[in-house]
N, C-alpha and C positions, 0 to 999 in steps of 0.2 A: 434388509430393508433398503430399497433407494427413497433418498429422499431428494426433494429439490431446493435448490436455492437460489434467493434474490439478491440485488445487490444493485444501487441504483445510484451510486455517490455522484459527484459532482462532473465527473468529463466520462463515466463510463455506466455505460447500460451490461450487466452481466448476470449471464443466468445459468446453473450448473445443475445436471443432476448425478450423484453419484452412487454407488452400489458401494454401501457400506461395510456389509459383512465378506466383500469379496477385495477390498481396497482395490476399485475401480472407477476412475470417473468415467460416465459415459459418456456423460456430455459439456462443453462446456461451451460458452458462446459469450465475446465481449466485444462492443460497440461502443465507439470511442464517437461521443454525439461531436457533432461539425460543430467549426468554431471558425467565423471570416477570417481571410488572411489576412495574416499583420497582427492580429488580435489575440491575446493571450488567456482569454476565459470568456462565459458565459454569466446572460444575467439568471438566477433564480428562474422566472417565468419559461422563462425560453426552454433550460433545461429541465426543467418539468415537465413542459411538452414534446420534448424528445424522447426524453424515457418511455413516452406513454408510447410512441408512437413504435420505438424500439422493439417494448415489449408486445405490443399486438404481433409485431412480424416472426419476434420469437418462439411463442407459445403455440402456434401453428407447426410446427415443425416436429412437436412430440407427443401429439393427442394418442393415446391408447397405454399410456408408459404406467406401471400399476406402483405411484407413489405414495410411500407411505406416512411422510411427514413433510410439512414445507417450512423451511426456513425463509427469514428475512432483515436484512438490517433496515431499521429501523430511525437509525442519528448517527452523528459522525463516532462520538466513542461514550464510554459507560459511564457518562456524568451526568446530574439530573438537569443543568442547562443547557446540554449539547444537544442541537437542532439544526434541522437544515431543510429547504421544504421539496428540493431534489428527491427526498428518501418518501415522498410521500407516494410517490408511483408505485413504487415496486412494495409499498404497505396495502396498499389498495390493490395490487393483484395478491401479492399472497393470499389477503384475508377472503378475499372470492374465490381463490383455487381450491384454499383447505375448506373451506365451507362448501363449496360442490363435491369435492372427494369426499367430506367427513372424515374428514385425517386430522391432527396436531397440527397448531400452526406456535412456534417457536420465533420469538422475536430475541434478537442482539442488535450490537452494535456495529460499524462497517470495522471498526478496530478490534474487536474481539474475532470479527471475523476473518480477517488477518493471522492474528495470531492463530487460532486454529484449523488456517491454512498451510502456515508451516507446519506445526507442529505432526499437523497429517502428512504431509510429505517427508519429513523427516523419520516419523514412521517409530517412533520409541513411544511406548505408552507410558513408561516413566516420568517421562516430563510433563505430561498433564496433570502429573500428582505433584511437582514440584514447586516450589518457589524457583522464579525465573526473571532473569533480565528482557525486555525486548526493547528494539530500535525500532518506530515506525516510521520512515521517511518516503514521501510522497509530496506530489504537489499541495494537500491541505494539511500535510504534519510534519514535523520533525521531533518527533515524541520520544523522551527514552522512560520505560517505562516497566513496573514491579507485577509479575502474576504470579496468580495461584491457582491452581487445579482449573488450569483451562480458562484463564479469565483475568482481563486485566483490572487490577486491582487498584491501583496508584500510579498516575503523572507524577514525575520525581523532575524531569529537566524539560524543556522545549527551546524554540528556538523563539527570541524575544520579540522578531520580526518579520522577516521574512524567508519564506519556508526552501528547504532544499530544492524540489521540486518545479518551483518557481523561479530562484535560480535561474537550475537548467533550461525548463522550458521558456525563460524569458532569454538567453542565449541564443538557443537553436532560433526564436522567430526571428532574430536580429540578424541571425544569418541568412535567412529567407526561409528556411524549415517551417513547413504546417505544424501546428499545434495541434495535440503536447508533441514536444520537441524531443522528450529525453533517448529515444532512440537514436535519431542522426548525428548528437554530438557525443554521445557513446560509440559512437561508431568512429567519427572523428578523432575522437581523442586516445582511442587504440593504433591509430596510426604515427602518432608522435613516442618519438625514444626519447625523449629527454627527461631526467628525473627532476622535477619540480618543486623546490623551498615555498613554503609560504606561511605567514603567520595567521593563526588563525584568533577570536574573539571569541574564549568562552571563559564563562565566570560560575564556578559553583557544578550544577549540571544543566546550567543553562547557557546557549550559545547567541550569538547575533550572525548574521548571514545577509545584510543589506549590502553589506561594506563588498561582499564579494562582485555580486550585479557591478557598483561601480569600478571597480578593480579589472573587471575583464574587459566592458565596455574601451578602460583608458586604454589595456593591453591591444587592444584591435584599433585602436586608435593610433597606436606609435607605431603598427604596422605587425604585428604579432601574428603569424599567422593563425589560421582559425582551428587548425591541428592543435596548435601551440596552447591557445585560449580554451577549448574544452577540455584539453587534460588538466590544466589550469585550474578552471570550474570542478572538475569532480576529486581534482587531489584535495584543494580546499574541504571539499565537503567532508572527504573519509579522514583527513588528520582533526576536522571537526568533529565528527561523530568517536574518534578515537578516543580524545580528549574527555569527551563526555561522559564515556563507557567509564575510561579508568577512574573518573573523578569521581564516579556510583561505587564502583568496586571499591573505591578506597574508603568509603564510609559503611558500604553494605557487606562488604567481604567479595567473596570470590562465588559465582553461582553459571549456569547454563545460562549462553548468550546467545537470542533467537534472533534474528534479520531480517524484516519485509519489507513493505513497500515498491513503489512503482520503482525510484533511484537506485534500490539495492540488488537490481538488477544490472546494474553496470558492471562491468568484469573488471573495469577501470577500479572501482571502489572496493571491489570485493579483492582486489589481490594486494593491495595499498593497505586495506584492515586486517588481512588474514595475516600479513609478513608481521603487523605487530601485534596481535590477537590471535594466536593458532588457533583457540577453542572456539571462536566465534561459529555459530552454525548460519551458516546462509544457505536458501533452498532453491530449486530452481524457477525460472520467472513464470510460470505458469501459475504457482503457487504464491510467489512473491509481490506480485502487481495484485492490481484493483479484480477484484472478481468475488464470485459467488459461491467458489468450492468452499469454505472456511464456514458459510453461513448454513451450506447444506449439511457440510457432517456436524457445526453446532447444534442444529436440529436432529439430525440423531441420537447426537449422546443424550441432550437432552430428554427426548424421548425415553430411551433403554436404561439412563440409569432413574427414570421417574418422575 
């Protein structure tokens, strides 16, 4: 069965469809809506009408394709106040696509669909029968959080204020980088040798991340180069997410640790977490960032298994 999938969150228009029983994605397609220079987000309205405008040019590109379910996220994650009105685009295509096909239409969350975007890439069917640790860090999360059978379950830590994601892309614009940022100061800060100390602010499994914003800013102030300053920025972030993991583990026990989001795509981050976490699974960014693959195979299982 291919099914397709939506995905309409706050800086990205993504739409995937994948051939489930052959673990293949065919297609995958992500548009990172414009944001003025200098400027580090969008309002609601605005990216609503991006998406819309996204998806018309998307959906042209694969008329004849015989799917069999559509997925869509529908809110940012699996809480009954979590809203956002970004996700209303890509609700309003789904429900017209699967309604002209006469297919399933499968709604989640943009976080559930994460999570079973690793997990498909990662490619063990045991772990969707498992209880599970995941890390969601992006520009709207820094979540560490408890699933089960393919589904997050429970927020256990977040970050109290400002998110990983944000951070970075509040960095990379101050260097002059388009938004989102988090590619050019990853790229930056793979160029710096230097092993970098820093203390980090977490309390419980909950972290604070404002402190960092100012701490790089002063770092680039005293003349720091800008190499210097994004490894700065993402070491912070992964002895923060470190902190958080073990402080879960040490009340939850020892369990499978999944990785996504836009951030965990840093090679910076991931080799900083892996030297003190060998078991940590992180997958590759295709999987790992904002996209639709996760939403399209959740609309399959849903389907096949009922």
């Amino acid at each position: 069965m291919i099914t397709l999938g939506i995905d309409t969150s706050n800086y990205a228009t993504s739409v995937a469809l994948v051939d489930n029983e052959n673990h293949n994605v065919i297609y995958s397609e992500k548009i990172f809506l414009p944001v003025e220079e200098g400027k580090t987000g969008l309002r609601q309205q605005q990216a609503l009408f991006e998406h819309i405008k996204n998806l018309t040019n998307i959906f042209s590109s694969f008329k004849g394709m015989d799917i069999g379910a559509v997925g869509v996220s529908v809110k940012p994650k699996d809480e009954d106040d979590s809203y956002m009105p970004c996700f209303l685009a890509g609700k309003m295509s789904a429900y017209s696509i699967a309604a002209n096909l006469n297919v399933p239409l499968i709604e989640s969350s943009h976080q559930t669909g994460h999570l079973t975007s690793a997990l498909y890439d990662i490619n063990n069917e045991d772990l969707f029968k498992r209880t599970l640790l995941m890390l969601h860090v992006s520009g709207g999360t820094t979540d560490i959080m408890l699933a089960e059978d393919g589904k997050v379950v429970k927020t256990l830590g977040s970050s109290l204020d400002l998110y990983a994601g944000q951070a970075v892309d509040r960095l990379g614009v101050r260097l002059g980088y388009p938004f989102p940022a988090g590619q050019y100061v990853s790229e930056l800060a793979e160029k710096c040798d230097e092993r970098i100390a820093v203390k980090v602010s977490v309390k419980g499994f909950d972290c604070n991340l404002s402190g960092l914003e100012n701490q790089c800013d002063k770092l680039l102030t005293n003349g720091y180069s800008k190499e210097y300053v994004c490894k700065y920025c993402l070491t912070y972030i992964a002895r923060t997410l470190i902190k958080m993991i073990n402080n879960v583990k040490q009340e939850y026990g020892d369990m499978p640790l999944v990785l996504a989001g836009g951030v965990m795509s840093s090679t910076v981050i991931k080799k900083i977490v892996t030297e003190n976490i060998p078991d940590a699974m992180f997958v590759k960014p295709q999987f790992s960032s904002d996209n639709a693959i996760g939403v399209a195979v959740n609309a399959y299982r849903k389907v096949t298994n009922g």
